[in-house]
C-alpha positions as a Markdown table, in Angstrom:
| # | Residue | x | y | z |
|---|---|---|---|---|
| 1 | Unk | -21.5 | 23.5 | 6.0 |
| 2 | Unk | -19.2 | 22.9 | 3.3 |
| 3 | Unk | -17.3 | 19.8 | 2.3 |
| 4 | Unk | -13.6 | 20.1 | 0.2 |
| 5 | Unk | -11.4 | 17.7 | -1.8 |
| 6 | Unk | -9.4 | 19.9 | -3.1 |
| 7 | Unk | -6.2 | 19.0 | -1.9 |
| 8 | Unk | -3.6 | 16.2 | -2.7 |
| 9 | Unk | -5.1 | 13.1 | -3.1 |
| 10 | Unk | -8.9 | 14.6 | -1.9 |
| 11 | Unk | -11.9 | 12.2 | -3.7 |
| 12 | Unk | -15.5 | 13.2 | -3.3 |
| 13 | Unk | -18.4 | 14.8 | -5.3 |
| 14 | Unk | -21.1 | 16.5 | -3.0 |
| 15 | Unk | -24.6 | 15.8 | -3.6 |
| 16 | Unk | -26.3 | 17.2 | -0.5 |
| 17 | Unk | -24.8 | 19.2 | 2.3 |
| 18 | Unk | -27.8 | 21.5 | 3.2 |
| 19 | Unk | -27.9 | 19.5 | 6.8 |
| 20 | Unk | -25.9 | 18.4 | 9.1 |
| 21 | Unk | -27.9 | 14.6 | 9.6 |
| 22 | Unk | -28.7 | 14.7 | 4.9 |
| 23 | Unk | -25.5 | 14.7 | 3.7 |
| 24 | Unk | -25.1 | 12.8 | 0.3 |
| 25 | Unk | -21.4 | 12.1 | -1.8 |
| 26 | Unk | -20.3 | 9.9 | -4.2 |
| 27 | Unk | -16.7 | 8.9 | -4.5 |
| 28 | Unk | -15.5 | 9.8 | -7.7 |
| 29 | Unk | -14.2 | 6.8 | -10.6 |
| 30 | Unk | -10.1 | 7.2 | -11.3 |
| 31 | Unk | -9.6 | 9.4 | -14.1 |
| 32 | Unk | -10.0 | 7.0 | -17.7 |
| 33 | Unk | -11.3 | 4.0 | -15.5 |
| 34 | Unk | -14.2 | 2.4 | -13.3 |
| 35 | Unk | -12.4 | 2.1 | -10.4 |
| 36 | Unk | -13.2 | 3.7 | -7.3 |
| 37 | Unk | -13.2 | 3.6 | -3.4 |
| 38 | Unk | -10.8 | 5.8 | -2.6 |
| 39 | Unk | -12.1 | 9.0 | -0.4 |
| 40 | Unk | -10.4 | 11.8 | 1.2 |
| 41 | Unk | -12.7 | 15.2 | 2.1 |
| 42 | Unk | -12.7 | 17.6 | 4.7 |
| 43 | Unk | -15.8 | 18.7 | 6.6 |
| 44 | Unk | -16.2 | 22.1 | 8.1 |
| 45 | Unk | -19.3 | 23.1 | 10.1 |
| 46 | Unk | -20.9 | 25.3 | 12.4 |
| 47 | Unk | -22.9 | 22.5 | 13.8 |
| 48 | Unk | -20.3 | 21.0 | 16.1 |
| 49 | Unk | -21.3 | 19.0 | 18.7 |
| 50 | Unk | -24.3 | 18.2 | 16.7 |
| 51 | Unk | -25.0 | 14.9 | 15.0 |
| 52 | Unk | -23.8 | 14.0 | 11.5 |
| 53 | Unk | -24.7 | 11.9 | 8.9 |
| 54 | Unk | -22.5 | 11.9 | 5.5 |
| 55 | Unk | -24.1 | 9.1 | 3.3 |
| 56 | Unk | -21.9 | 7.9 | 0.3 |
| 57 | Unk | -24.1 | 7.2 | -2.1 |
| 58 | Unk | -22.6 | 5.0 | -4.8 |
| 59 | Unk | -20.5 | 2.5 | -2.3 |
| 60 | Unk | -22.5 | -0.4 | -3.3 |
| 61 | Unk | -21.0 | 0.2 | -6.8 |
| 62 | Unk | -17.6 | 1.1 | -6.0 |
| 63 | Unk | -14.7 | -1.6 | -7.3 |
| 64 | Unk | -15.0 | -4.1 | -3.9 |
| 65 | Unk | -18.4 | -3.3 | -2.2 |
| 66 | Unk | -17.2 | -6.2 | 0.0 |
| 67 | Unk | -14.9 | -3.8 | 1.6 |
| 68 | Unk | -17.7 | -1.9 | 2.9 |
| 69 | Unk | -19.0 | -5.1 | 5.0 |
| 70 | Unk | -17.6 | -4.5 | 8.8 |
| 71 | Unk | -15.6 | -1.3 | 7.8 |
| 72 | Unk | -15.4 | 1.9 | 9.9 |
| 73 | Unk | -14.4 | 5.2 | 8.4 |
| 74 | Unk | -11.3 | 7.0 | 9.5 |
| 75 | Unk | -11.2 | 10.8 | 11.0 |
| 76 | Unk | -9.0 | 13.4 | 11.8 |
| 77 | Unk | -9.1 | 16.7 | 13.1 |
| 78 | Unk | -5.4 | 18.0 | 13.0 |
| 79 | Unk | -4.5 | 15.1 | 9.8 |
| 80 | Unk | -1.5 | 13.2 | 12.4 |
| 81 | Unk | -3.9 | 10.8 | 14.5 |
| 82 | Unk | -6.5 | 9.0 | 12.8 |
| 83 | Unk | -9.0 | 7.1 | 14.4 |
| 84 | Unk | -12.1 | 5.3 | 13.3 |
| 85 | Unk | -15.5 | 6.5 | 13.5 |
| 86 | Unk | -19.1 | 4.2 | 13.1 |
| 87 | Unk | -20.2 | 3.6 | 9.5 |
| 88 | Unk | -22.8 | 1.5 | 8.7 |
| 89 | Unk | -23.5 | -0.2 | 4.8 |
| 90 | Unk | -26.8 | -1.5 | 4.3 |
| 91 | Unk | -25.2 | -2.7 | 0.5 |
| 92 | Unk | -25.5 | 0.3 | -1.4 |
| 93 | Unk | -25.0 | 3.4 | 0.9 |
| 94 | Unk | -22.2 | 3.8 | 3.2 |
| 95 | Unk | -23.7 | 6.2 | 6.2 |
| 96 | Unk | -21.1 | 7.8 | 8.4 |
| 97 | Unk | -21.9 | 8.8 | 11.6 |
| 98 | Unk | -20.1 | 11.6 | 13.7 |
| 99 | Unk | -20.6 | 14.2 | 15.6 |
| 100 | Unk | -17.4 | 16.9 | 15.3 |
| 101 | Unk | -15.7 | 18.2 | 18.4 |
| 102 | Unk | -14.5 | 20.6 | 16.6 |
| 103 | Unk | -15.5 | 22.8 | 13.2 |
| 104 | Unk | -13.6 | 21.3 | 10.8 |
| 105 | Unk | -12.2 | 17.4 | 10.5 |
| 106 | Unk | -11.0 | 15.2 | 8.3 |
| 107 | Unk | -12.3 | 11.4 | 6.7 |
| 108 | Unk | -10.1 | 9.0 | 4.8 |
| 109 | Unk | -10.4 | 5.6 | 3.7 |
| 110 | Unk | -7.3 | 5.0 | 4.9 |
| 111 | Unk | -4.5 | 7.4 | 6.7 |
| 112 | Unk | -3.6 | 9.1 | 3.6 |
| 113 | Unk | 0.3 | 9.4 | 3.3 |
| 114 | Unk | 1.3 | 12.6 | 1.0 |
| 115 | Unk | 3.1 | 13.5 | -1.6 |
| 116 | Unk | 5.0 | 15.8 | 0.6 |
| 117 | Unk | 5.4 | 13.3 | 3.3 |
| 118 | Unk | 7.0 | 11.1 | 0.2 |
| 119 | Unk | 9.3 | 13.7 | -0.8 |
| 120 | Unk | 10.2 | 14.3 | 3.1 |
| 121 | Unk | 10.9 | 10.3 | 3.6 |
| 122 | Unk | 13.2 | 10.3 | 0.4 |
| 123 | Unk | 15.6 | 13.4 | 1.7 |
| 124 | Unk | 15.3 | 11.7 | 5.2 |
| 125 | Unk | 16.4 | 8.2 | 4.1 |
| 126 | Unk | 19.3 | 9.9 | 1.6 |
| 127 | Unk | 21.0 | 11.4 | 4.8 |
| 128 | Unk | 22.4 | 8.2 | 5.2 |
| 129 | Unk | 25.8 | 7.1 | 4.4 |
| 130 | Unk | 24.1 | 3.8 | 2.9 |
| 131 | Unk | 21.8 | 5.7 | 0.8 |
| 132 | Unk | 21.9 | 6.6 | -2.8 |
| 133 | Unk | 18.5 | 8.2 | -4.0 |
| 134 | Unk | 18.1 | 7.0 | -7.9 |
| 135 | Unk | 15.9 | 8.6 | -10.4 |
| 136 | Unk | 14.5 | 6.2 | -12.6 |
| 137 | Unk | 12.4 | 8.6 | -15.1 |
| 138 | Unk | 8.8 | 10.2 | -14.9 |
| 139 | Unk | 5.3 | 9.3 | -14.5 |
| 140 | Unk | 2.6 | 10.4 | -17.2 |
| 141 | Unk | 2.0 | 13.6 | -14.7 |
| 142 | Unk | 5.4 | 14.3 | -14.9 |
| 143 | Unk | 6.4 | 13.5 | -11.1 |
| 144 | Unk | 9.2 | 11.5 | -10.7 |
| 145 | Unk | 9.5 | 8.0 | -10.0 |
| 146 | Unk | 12.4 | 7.6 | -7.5 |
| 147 | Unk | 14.2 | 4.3 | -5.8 |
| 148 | Unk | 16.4 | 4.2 | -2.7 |
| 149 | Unk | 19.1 | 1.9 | -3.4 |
| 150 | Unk | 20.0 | 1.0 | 0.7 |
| 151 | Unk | 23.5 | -0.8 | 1.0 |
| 152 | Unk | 27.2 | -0.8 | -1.5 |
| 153 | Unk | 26.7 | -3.3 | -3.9 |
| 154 | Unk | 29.8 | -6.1 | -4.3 |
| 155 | Unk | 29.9 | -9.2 | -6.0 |
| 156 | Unk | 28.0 | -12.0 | -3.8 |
| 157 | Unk | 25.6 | -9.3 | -2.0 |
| 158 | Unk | 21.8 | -10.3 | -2.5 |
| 159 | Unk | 19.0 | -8.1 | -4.4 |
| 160 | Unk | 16.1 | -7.8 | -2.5 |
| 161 | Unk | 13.4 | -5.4 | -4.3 |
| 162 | Unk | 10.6 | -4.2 | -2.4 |
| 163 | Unk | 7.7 | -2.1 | -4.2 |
| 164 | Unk | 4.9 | -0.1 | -2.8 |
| 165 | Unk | 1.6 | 1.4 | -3.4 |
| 166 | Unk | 1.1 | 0.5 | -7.1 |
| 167 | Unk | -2.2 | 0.9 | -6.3 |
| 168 | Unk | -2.3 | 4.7 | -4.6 |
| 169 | Unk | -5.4 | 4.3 | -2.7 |
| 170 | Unk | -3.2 | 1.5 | -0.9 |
| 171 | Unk | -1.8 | 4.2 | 1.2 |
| 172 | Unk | -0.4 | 1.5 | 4.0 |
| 173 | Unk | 1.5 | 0.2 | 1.7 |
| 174 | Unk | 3.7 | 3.1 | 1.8 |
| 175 | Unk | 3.5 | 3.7 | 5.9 |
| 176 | Unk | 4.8 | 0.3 | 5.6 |
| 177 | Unk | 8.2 | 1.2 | 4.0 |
| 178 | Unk | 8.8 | 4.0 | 6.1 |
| 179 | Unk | 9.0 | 1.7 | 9.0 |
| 180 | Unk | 11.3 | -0.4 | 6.9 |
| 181 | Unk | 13.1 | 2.3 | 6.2 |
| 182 | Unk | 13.6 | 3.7 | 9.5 |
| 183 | Unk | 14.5 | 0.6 | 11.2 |
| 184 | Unk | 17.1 | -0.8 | 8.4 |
| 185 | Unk | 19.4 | 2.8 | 8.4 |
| 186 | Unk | 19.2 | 2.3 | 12.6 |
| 187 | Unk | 23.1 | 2.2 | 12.8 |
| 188 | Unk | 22.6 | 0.5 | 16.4 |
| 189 | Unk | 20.1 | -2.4 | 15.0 |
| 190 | Unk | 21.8 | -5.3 | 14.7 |
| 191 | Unk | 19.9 | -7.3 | 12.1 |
| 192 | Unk | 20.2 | -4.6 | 10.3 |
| 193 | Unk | 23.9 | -3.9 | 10.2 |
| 194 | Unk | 24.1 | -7.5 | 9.1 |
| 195 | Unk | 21.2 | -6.9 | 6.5 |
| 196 | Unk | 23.4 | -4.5 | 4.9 |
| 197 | Unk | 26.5 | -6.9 | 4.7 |
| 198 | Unk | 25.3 | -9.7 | 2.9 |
| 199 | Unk | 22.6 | -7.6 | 0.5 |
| 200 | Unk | 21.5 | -4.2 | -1.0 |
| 201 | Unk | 18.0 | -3.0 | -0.8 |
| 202 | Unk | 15.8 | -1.6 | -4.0 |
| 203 | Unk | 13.2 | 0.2 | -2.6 |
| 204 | Unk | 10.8 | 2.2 | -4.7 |
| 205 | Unk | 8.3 | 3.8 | -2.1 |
| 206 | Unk | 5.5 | 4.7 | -4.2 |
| 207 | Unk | 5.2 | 3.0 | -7.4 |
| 208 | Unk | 2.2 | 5.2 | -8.7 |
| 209 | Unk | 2.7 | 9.0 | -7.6 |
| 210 | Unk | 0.0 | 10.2 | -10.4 |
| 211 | Unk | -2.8 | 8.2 | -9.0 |
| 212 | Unk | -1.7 | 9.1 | -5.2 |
| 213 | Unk | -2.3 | 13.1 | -5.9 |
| 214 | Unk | -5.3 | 12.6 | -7.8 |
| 215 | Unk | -6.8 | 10.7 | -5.0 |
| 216 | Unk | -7.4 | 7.2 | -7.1 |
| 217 | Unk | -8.4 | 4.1 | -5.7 |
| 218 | Unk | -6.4 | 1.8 | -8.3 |
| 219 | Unk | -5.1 | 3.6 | -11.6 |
| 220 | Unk | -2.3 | 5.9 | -12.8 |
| 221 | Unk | -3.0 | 8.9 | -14.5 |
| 222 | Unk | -4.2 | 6.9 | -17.6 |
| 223 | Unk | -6.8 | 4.8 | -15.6 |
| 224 | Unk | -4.1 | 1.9 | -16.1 |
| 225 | Unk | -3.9 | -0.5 | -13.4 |
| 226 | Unk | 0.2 | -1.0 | -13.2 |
| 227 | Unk | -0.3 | -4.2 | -11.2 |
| 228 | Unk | -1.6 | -5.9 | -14.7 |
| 229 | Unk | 1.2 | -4.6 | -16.7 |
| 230 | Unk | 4.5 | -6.3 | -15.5 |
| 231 | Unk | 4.4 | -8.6 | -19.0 |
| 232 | Unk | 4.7 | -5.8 | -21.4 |
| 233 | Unk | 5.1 | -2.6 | -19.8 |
| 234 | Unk | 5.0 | 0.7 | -22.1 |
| 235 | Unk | 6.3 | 4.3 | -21.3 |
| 236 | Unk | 2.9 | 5.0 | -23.1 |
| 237 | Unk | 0.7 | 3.3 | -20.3 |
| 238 | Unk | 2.9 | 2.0 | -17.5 |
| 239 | Unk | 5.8 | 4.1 | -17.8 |
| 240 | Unk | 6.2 | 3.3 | -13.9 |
| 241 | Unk | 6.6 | -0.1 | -14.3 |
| 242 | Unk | 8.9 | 0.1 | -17.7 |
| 243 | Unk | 11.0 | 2.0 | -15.4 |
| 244 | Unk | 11.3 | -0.3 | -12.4 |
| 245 | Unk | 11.2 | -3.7 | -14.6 |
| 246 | Unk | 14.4 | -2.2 | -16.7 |
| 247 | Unk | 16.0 | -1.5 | -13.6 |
| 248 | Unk | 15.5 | -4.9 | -11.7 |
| 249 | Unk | 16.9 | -6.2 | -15.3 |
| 250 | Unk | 19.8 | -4.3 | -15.0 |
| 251 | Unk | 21.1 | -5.5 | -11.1 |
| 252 | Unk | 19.0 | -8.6 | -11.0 |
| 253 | Unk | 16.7 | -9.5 | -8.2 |
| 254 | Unk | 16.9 | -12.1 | -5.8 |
| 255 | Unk | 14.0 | -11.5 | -3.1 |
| 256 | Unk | 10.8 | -9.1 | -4.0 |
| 257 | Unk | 8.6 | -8.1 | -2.0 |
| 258 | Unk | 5.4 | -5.8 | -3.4 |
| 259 | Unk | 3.4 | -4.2 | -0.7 |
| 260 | Unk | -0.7 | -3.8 | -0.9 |
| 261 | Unk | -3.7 | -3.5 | 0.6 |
| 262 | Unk | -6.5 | -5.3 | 0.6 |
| 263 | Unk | -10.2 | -4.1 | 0.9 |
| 264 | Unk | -12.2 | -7.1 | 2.1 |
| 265 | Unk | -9.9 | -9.5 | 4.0 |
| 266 | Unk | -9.4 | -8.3 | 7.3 |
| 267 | Unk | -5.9 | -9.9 | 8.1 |
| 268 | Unk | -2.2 | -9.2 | 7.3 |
| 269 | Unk | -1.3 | -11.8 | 4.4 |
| 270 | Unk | 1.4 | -13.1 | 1.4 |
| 271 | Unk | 0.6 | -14.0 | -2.0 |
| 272 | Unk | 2.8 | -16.3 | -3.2 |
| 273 | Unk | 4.4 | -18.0 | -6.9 |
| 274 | Unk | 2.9 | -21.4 | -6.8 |
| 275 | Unk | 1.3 | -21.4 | -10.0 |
| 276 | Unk | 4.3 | -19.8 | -12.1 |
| 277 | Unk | 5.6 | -22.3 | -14.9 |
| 278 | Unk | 8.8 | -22.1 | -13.6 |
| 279 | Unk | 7.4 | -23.1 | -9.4 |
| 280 | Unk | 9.9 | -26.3 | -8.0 |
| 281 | Unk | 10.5 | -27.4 | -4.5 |
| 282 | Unk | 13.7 | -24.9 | -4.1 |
| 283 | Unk | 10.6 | -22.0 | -4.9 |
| 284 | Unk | 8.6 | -23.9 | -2.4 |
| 285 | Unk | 10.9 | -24.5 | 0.2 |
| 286 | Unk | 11.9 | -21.2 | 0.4 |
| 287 | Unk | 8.4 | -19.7 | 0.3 |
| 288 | Unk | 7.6 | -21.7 | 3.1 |
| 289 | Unk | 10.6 | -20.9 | 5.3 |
| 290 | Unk | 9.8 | -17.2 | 4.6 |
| 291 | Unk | 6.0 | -17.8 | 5.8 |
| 292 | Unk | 7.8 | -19.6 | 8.7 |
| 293 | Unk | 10.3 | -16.6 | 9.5 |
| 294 | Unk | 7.6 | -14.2 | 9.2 |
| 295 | Unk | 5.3 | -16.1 | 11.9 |
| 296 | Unk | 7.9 | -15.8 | 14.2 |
| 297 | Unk | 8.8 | -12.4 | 13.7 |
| 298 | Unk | 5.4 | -10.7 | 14.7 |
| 299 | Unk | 2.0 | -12.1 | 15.7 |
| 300 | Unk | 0.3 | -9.6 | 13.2 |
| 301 | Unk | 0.9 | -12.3 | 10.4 |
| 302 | Unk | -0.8 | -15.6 | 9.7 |
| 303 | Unk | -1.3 | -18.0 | 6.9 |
| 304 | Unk | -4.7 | -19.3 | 7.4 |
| 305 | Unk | -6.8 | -16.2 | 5.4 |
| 306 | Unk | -5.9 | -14.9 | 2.4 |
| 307 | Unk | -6.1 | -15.9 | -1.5 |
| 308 | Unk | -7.0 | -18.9 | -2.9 |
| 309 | Unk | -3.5 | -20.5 | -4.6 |
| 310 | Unk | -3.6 | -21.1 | -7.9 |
| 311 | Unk | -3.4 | -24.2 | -9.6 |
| 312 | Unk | 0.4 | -25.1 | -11.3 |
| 313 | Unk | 0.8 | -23.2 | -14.6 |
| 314 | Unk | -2.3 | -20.8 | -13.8 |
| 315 | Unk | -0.1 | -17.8 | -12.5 |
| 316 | Unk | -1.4 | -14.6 | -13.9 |
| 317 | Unk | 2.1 | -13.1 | -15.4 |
| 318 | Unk | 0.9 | -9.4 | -15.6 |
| 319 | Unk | 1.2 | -9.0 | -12.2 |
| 320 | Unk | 4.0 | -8.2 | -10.5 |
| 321 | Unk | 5.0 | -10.9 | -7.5 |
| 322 | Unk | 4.2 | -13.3 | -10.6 |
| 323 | Unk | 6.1 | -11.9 | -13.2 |
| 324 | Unk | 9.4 | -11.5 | -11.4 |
| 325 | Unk | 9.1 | -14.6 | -9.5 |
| 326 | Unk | 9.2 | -16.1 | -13.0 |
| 327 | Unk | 11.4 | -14.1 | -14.7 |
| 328 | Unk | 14.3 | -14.2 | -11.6 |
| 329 | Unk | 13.3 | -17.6 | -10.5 |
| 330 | Unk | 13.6 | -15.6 | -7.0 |
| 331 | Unk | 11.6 | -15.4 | -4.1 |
| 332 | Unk | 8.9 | -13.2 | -4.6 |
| 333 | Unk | 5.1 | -12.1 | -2.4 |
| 334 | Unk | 2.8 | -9.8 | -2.4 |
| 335 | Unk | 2.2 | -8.4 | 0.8 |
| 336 | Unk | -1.5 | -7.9 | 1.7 |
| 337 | Unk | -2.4 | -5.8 | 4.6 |
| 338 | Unk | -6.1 | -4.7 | 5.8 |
| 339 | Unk | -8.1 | -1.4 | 5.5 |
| 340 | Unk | -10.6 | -2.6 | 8.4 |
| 341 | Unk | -9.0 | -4.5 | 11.0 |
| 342 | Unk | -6.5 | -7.7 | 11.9 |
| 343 | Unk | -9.2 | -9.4 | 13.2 |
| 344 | Unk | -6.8 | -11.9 | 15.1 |
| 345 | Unk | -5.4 | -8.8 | 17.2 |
| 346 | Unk | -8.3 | -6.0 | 16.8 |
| 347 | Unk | -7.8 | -2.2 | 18.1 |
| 348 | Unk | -11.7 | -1.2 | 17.6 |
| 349 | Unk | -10.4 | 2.9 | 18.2 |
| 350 | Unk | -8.0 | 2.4 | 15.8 |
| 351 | Unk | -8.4 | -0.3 | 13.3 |
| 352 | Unk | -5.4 | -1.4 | 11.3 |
| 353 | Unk | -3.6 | 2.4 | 10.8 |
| 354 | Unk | -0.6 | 4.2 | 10.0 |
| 355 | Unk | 1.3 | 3.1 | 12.9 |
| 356 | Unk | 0.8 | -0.6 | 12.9 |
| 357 | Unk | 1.6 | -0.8 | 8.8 |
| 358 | Unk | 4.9 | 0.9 | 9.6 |
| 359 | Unk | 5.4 | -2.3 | 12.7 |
| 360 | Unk | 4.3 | -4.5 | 10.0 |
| 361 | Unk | 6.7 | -3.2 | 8.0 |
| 362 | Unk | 10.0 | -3.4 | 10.4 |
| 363 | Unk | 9.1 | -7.0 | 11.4 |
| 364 | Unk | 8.9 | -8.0 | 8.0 |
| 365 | Unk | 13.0 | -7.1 | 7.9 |
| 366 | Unk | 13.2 | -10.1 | 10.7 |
| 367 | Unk | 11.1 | -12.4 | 8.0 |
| 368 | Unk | 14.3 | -11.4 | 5.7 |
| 369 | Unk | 17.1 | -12.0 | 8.1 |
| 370 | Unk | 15.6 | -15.6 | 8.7 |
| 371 | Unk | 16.0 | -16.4 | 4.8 |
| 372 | Unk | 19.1 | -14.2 | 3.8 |
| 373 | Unk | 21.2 | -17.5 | 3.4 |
| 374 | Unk | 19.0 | -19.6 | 1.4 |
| 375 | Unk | 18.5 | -16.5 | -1.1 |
């Protein structure tokens, strides 16, 4: 047997692979940091068709061991369709339990979406005539940090900014703008078409490239978490953020959405501005009639899980929803999805998955549409 990470955005140090049903890993911390949950390893053996057990050793350590608690690994054999396979945590090892079909497969803690796959979706979305693909500087890695810019700007058009994946192990963050992204540049969609009349689009696909490739769960290349850095960003640190942040100064925002994951709450969710000093009824009002629009625009969302709100004045301004909310006085969420299931529409083969982020992600245009107006 023998067991490989060694590839774009592969976690996983091997303790034990002598036999097929004593297997022992531990996921390995983000570089500079003591963050981790984040695998990606491939298994090849010539034991298929036998029983396997792969036992990750440190789980009950890793950053949210609550994450663990009714989750199901995902699989692969040809790295296209994922689907999930039983795992069982008794609160300090996570056991996975398979037996391969064929000699080699794949496990992820999510789909994983790659660096190439990035790359692909920016060149696909720039063969658009509304596309401009804008190169906003470099990560600490050197890779660069790219936005779409979706739409002409004129004067009276609306900003809307939507971020993704500024944690990299939040991989459906990113499936989530591709299906954004290929339902707003459908020329026949309708909502669409009218999308692109009244705003432009800012989209930054993957807000943390270095931590994607190097297989982190939370942290860019400097073990920094960028989603704690929106109050003072630094091209020393955050230069990811510092980037974006001078950007959104630059053509101002008026609607932001920044896409996550999240590991222990198994539904699709918003994070909103409530406890910003700046919070009034025109913020509330339009939070709630984008809660309302989103409702109606796909049964994947609800409003009864999810954080608890924070008290008026007690918004953490490092992090990102927060900080531009405040700064823009704009609408502004985080977008929460699951790395188990939606328990209030489960798919046990599947789990939430590639597919159903990218869904998520063209309803969530719909959620816009309804609010374009009161922007």
């Amino acid at each position: 047997m023998y067991i490989s990470s060694a590839f774009d955005s592969g976690n996983i140090e091997v303790l034990r692979c002598d036999s097929p049903e004593q297997i022992e890993l531990n996921i390995k911390k983000d570089n500079e940091s003591d963050f981790f949950q984040w695998f990606h390893f491939k298994l090849v053996t010539s034991a298929q068709q036998q029983h396997h057990l792969l036992t990750i050793k440190n789980a009950g350590s890793s950053a949210y061991p609550k994450g663990w608690e009714n989750y199901h690994a995902m699989a692969s054999y040809d790295r296209d369709e994922w689907f999930r396979v039983p795992t069982e945590f008794d609160g300090q090892n996570l056991v996975i339990s398979v037996t391969p079909e064929q000699e080699s497969m794949y496990f992820a803690y999510f789909v994983p979406y790659s660096w190439d796959r990035h790359l692909d979706l920016l060149q696909w979305a720039q063969q658009s005539a509304w596309v401009s693909q804008v190169h906003l500087g470099e990560t600490i890695d050197g890779r660069e940090i790219t936005m779409l810019m979706v739409g002409e700007p004129a004067e009276g058009k609306k900003n809307i900014w939507i971020t993704a994946r500024q944690h990299p192990g939040e991989s459906m963050a990113e499936w989530f703008v591709e299906g954004l992204l290929e339902h707003l540049l459908n020329e026949d969609e309708p909502i669409s078409r009218e999308l692109l009349e009244k705003s432009v689009f800012y989209i930054v696909p993957n807000m943390n490239p270095d931590g994607s490739v190097r297989g982190h769960l939370r942290t860019n290349a400097a073990g920094v978490n960028l989603n704690r850095e929106w109050a003072n960003p630094s091209l020393e640190k955050s230069p990811e953020v510092f980037h974006v942040l001078n950007k959104m100064q630059e053509v101002g925002v008026d609607c932001f959405l920044d896409v996550h994951g999240d590991e222990a709450i198994p539904y699709n969710f918003v994070a909103g501005c409530e406890g910003i000093p700046s919070y009034d009824e025109r913020h509330k009002n339009l939070e709630n009639a984008f809660r309302e629009a989103y409702l109606r625009a796909t049964p994947e969302f609800q409003v009864k899980h999810g954080y608890d709100l924070d008290a008026p004045g007690t918004a953490n301004l490092t992090v990102a929803s927060t900080a531009v909310g405040e700064r823009f006085k704009c609408l502004s969420f985080t977008i929460e999805m699951p790395f188990k299931d939606n328990d209030d529409l489960p798919a046990p083969y599947t789990g939430w998955n590639d597919l159903r982020s990218s869904q998520f992600g063209r309803d969530t245009l719909r959620a816009i549409h309804a609010v374009i107006e009161q922007l």
